[in-house]
Gaussian input, Z-matrix of N, CA and C with variables (Angstrom, degrees):
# hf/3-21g

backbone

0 1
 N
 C     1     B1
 C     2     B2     1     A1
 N     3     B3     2     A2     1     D1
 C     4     B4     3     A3     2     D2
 C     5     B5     4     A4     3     D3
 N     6     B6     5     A5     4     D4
 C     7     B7     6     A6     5     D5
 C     8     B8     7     A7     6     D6
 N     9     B9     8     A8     7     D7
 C    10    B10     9     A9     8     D8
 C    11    B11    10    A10     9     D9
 N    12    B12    11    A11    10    D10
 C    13    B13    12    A12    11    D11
 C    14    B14    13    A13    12    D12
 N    15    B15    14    A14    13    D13
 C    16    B16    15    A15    14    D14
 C    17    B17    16    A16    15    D15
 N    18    B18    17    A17    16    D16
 C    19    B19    18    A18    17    D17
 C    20    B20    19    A19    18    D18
 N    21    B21    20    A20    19    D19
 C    22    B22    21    A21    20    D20
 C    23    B23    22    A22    21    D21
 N    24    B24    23    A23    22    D22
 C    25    B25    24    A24    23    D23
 C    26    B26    25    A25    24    D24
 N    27    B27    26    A26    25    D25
 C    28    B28    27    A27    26    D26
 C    29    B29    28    A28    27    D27
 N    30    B30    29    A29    28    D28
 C    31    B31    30    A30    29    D29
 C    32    B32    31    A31    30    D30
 N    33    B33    32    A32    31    D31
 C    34    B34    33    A33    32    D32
 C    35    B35    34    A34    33    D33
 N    36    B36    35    A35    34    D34
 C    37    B37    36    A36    35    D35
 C    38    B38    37    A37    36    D36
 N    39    B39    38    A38    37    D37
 C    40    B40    39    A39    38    D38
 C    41    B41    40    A40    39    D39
 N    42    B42    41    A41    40    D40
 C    43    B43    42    A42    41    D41
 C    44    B44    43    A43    42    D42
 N    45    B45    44    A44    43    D43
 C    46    B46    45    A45    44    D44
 C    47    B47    46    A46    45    D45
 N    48    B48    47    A47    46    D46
 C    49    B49    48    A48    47    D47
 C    50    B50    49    A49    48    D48
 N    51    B51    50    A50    49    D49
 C    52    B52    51    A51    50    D50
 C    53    B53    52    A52    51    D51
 N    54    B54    53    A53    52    D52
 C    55    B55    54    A54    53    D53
 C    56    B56    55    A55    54    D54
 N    57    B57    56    A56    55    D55
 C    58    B58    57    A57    56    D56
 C    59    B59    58    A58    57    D57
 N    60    B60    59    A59    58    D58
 C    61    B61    60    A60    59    D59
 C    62    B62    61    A61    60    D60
 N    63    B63    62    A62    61    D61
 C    64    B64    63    A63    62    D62
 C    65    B65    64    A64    63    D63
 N    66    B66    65    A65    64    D64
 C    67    B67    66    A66    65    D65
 C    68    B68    67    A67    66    D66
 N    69    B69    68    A68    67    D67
 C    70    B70    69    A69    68    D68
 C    71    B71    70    A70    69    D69
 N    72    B72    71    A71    70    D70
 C    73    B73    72    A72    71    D71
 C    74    B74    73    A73    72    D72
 N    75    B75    74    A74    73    D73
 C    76    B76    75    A75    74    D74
 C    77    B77    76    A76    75    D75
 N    78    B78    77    A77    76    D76
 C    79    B79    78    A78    77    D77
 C    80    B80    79    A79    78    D78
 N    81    B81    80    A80    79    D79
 C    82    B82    81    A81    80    D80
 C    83    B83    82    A82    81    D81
 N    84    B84    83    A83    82    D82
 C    85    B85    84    A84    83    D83
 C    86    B86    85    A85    84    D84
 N    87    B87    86    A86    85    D85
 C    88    B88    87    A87    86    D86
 C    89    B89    88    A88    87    D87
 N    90    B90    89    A89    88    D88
 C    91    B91    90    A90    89    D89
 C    92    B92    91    A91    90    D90
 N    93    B93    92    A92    91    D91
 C    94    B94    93    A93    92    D92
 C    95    B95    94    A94    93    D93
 N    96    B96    95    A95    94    D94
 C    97    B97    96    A96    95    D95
 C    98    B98    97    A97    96    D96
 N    99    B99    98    A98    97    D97
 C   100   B100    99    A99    98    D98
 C   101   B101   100   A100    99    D99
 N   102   B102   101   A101   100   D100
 C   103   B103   102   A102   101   D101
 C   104   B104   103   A103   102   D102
 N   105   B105   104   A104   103   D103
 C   106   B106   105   A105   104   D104
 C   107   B107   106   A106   105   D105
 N   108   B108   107   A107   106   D106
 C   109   B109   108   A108   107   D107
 C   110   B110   109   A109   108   D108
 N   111   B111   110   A110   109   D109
 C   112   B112   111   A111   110   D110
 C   113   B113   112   A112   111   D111
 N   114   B114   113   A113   112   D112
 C   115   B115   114   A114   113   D113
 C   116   B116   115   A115   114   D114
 N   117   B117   116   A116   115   D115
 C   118   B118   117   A117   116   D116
 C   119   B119   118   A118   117   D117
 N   120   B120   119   A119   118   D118
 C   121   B121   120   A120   119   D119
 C   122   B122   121   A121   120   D120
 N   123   B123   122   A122   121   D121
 C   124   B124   123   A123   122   D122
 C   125   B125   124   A124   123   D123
 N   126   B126   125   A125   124   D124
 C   127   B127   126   A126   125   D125
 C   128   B128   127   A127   126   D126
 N   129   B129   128   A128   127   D127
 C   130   B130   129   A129   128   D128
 C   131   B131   130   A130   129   D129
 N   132   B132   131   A131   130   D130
 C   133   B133   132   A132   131   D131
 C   134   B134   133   A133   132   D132
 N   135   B135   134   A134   133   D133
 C   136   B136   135   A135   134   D134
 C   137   B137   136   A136   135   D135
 N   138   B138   137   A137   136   D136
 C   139   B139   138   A138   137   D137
 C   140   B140   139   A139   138   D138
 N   141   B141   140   A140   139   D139
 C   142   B142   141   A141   140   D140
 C   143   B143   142   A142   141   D141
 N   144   B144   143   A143   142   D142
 C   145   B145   144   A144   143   D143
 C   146   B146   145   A145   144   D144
 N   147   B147   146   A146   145   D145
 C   148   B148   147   A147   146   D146
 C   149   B149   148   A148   147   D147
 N   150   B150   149   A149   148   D148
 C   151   B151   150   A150   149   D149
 C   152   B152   151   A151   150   D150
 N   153   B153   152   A152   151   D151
 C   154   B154   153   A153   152   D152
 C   155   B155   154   A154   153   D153
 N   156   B156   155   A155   154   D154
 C   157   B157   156   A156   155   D155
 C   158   B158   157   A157   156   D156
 N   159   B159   158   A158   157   D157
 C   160   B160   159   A159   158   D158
 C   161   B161   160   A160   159   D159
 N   162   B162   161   A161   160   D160
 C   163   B163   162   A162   161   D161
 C   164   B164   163   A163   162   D162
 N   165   B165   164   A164   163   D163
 C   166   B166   165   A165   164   D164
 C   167   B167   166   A166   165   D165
 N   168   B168   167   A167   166   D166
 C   169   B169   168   A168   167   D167
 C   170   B170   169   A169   168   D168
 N   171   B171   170   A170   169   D169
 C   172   B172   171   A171   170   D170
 C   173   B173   172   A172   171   D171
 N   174   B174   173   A173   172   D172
 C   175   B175   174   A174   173   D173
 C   176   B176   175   A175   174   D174
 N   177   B177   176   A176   175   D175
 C   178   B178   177   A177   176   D176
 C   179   B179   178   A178   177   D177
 N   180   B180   179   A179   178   D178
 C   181   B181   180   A180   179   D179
 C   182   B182   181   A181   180   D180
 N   183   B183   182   A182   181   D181
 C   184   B184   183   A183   182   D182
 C   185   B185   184   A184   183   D183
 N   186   B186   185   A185   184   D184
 C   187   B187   186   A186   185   D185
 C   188   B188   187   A187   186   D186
 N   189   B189   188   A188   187   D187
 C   190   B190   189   A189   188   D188
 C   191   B191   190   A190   189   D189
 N   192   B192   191   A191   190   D190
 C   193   B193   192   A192   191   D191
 C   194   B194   193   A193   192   D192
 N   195   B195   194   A194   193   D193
 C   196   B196   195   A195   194   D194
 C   197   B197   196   A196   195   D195
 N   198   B198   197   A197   196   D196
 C   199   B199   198   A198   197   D197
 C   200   B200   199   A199   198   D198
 N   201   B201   200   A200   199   D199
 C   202   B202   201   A201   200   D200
 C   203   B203   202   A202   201   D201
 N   204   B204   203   A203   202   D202
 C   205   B205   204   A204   203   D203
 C   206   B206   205   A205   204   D204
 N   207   B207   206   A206   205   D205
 C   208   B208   207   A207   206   D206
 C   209   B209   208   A208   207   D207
 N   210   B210   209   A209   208   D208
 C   211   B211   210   A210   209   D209
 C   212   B212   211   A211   210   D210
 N   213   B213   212   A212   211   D211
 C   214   B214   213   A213   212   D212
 C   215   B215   214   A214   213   D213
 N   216   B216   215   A215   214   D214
 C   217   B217   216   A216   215   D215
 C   218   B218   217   A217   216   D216
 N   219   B219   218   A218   217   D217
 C   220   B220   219   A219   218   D218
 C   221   B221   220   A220   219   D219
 N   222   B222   221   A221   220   D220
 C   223   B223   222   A222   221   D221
 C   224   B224   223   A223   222   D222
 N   225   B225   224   A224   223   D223
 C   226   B226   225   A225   224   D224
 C   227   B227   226   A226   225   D225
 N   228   B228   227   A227   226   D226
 C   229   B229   228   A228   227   D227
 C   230   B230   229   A229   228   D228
 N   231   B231   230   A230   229   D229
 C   232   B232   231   A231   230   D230
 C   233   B233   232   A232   231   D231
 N   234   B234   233   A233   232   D232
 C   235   B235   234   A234   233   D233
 C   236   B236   235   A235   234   D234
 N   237   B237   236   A236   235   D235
 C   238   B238   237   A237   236   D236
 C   239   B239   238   A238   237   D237
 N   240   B240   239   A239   238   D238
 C   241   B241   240   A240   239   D239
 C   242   B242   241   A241   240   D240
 N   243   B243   242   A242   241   D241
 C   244   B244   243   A243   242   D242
 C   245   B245   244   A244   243   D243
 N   246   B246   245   A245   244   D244
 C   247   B247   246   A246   245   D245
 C   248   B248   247   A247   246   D246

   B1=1.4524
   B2=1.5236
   B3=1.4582
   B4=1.5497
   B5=1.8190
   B6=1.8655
   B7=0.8947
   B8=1.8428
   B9=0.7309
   B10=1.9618
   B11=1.9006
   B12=1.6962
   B13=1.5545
   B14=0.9994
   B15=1.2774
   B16=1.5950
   B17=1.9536
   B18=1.5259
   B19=1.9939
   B20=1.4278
   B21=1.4203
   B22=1.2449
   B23=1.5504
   B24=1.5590
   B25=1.6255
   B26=2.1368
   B27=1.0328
   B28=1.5159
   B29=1.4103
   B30=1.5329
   B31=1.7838
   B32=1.2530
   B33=1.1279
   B34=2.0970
   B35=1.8957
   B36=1.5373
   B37=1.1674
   B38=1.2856
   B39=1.2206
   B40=1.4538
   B41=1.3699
   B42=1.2825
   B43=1.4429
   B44=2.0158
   B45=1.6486
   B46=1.3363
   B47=1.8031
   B48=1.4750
   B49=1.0450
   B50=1.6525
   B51=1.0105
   B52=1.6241
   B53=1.8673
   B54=1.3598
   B55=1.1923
   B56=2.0035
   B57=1.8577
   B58=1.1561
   B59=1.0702
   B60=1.4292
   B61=1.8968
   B62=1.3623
   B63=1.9690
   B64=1.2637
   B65=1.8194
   B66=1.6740
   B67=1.3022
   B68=1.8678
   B69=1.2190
   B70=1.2338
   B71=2.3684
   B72=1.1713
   B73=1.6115
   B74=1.8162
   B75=1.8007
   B76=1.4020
   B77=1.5330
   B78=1.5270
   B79=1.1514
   B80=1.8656
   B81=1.1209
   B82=1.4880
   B83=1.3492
   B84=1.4154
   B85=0.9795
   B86=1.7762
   B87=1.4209
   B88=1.4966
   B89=1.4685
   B90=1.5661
   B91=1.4113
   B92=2.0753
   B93=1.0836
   B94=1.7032
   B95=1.3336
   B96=1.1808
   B97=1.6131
   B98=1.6204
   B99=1.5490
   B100=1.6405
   B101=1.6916
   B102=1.6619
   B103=1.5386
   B104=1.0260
   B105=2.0122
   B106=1.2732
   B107=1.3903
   B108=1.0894
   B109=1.4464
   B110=1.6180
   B111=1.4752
   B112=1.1845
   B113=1.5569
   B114=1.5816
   B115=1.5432
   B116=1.7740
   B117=0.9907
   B118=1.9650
   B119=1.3408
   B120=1.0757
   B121=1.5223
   B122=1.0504
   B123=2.0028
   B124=1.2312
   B125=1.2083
   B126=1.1829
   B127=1.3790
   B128=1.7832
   B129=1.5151
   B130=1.4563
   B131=2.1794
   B132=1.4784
   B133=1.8074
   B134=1.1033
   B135=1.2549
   B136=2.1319
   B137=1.6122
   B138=1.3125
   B139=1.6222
   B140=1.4285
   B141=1.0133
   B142=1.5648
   B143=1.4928
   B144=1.5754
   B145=1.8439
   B146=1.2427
   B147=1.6068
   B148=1.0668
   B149=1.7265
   B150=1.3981
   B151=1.3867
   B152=1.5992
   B153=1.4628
   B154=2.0586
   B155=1.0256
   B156=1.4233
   B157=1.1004
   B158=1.7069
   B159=1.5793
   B160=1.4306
   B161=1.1888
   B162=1.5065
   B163=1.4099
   B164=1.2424
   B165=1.5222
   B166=0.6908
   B167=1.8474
   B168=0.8626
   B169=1.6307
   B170=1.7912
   B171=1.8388
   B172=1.5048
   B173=1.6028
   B174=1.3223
   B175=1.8860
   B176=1.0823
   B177=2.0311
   B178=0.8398
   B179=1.5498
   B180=1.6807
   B181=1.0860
   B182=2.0003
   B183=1.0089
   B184=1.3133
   B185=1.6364
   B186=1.9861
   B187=0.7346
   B188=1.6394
   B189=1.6940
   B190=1.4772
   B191=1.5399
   B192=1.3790
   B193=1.6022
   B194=1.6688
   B195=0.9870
   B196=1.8231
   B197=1.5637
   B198=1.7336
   B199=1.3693
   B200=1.4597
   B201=1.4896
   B202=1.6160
   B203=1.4621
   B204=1.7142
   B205=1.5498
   B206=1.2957
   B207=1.4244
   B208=1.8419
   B209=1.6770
   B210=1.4048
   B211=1.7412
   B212=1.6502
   B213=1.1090
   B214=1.0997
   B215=1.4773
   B216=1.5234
   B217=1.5786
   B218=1.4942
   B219=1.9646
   B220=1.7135
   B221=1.8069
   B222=0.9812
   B223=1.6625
   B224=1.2169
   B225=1.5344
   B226=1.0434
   B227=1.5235
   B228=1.3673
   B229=1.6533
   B230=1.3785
   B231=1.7212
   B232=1.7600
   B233=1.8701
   B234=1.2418
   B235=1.8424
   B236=1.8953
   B237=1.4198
   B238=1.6182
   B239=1.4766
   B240=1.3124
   B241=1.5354
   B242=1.6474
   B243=1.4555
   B244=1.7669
   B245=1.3006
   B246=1.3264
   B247=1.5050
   B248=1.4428
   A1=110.94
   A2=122.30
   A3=137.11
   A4=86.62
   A5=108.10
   A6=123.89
   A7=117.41
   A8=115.69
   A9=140.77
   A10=91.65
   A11=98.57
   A12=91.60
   A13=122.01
   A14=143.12
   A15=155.49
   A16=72.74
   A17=121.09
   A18=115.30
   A19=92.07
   A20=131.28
   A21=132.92
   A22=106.62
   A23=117.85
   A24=114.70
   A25=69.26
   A26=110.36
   A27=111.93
   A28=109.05
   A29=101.70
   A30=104.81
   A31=99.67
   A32=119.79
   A33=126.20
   A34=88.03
   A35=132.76
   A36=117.50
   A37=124.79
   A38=130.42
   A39=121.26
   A40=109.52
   A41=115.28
   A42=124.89
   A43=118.93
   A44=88.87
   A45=117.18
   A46=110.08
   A47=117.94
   A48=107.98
   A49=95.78
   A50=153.61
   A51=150.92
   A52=106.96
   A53=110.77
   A54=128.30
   A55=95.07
   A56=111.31
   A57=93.19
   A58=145.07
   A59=92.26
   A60=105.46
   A61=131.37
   A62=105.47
   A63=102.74
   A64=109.01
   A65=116.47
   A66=99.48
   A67=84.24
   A68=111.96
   A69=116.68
   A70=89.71
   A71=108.78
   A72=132.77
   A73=100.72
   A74=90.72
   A75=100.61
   A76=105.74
   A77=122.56
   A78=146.16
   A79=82.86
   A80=102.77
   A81=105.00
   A82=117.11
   A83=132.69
   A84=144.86
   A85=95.03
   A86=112.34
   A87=139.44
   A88=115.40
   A89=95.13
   A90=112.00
   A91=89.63
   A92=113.00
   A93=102.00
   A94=136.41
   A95=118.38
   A96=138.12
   A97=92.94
   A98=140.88
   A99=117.81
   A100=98.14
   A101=117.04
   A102=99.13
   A103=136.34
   A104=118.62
   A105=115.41
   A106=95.99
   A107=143.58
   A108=130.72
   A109=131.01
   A110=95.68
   A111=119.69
   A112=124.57
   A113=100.71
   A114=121.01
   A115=95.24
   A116=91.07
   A117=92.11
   A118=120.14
   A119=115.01
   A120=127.05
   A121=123.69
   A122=120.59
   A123=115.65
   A124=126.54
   A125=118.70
   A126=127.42
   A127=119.43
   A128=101.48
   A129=107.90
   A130=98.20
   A131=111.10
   A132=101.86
   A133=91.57
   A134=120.37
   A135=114.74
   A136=91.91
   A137=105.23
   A138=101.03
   A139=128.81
   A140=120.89
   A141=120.28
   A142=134.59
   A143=97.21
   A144=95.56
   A145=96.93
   A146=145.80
   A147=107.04
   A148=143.76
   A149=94.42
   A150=133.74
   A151=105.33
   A152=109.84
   A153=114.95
   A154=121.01
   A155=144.15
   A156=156.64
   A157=93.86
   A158=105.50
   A159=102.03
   A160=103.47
   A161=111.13
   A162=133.18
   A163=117.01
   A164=159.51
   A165=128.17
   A166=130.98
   A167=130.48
   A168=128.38
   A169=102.27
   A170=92.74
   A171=99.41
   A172=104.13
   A173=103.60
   A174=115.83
   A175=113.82
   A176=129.64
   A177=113.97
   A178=129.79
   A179=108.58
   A180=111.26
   A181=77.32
   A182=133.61
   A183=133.23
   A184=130.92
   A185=113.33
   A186=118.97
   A187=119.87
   A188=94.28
   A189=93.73
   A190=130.58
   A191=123.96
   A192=113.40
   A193=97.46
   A194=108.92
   A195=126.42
   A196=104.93
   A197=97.34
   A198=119.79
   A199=101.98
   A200=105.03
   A201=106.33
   A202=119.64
   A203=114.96
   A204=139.18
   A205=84.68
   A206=106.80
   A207=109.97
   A208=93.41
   A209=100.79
   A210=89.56
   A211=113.25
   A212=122.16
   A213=138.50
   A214=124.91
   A215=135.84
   A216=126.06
   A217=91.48
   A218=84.57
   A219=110.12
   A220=88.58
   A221=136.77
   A222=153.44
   A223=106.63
   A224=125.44
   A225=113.91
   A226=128.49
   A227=82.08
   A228=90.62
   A229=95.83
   A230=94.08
   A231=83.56
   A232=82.38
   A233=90.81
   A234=120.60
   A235=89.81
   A236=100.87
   A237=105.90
   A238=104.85
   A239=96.09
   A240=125.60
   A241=99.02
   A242=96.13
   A243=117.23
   A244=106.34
   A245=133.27
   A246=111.60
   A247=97.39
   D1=-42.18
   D2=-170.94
   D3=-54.74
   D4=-76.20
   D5=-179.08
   D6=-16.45
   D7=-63.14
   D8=-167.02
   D9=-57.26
   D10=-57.71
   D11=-170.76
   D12=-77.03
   D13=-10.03
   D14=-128.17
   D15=-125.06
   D16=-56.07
   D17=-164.78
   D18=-70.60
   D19=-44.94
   D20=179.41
   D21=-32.40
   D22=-53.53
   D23=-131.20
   D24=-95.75
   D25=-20.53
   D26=-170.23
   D27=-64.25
   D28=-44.15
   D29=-170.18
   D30=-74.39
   D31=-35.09
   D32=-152.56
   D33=-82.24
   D34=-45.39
   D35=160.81
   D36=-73.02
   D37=11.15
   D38=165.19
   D39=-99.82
   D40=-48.53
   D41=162.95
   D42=-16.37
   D43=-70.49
   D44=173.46
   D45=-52.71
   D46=-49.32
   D47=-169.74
   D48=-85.08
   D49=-20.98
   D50=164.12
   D51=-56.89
   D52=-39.53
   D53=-172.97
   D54=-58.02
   D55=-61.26
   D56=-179.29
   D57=-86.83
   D58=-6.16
   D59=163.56
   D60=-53.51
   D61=-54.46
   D62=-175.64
   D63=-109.65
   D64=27.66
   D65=159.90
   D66=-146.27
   D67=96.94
   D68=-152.10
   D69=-83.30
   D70=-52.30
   D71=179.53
   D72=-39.63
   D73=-65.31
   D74=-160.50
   D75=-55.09
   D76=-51.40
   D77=-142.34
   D78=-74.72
   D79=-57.32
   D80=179.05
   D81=-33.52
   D82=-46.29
   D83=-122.72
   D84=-120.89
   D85=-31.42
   D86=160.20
   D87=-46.00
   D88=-64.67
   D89=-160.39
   D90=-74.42
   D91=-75.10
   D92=169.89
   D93=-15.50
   D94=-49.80
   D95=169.23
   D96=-70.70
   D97=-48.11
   D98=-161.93
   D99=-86.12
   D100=-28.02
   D101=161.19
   D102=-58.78
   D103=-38.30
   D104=173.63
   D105=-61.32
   D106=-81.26
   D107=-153.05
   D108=-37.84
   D109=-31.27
   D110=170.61
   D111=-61.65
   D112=-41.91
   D113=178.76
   D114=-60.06
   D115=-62.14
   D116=-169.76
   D117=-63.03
   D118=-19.06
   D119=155.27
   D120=-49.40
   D121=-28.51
   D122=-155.79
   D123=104.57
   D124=-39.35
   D125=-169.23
   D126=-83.79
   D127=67.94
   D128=-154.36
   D129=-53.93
   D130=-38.28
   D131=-170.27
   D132=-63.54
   D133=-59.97
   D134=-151.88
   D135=-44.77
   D136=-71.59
   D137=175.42
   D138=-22.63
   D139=-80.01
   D140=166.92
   D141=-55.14
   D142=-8.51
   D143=161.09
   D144=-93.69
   D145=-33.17
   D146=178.92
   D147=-114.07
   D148=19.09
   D149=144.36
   D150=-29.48
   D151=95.87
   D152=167.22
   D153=-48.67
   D154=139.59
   D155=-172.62
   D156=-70.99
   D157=138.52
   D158=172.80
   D159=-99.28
   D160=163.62
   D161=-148.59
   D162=-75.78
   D163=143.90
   D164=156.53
   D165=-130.39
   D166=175.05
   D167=-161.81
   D168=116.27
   D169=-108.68
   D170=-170.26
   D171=-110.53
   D172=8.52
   D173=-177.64
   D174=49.05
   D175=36.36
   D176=160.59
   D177=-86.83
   D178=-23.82
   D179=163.27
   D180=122.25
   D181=-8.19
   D182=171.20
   D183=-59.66
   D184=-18.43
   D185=163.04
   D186=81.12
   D187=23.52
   D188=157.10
   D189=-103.42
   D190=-176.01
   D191=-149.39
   D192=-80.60
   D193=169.40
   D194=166.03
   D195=-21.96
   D196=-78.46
   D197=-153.88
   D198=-99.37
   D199=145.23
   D200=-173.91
   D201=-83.65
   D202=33.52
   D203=179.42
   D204=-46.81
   D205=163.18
   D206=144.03
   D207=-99.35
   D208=169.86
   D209=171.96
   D210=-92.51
   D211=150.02
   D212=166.76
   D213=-27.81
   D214=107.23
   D215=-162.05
   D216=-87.17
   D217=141.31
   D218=-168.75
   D219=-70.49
   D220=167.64
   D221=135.86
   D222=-35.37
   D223=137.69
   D224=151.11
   D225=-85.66
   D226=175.39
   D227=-164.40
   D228=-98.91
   D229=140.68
   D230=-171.45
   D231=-140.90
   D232=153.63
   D233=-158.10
   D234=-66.86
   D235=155.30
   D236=168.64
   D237=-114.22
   D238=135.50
   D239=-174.35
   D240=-101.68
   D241=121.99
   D242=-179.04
   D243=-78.53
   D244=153.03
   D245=162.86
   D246=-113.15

């Protein structure tokens, strides 16, 4: 019986974590709606653990950095000469 619930809680978090990888928007939009519901329920923690992290940079969801730095150019790489 232990066995069964322990793969259960395994699949239902893998599920979940596949869920926010490859529908990153939708899932967002999931997880928001079961906190609000949650909020009005009362249940101020459940709510706020599963409340999405808001975005950050330009919040388009494009995945550029915070700050509008450029990044720093690496060195080039320059060939070694044998003597």
């Amino acid at each position: 019986m232990l066995e069964i619930l322990i793969v259960a809680v395994l699949v239902i978090w893998s599920a979940v974590v596949v869920f926010k990888k490859v529908f990153p928007k939708t899932s967002g939009s999931v997880f928001m709606s079961l906190s609000n519901s949650c909020e009005q329920k009362g249940w101020a923690t459940l709510a706020k653990w599963l409340r999405p992290a808001t975005a950050a940079g330009c919040g388009g969801g494009c995945g550029c950095a915070v700050s509008e730095d450029q990044p720093a150019k690496k060195a080039e790489v320059q060939a070694v000469k044998w003597k």
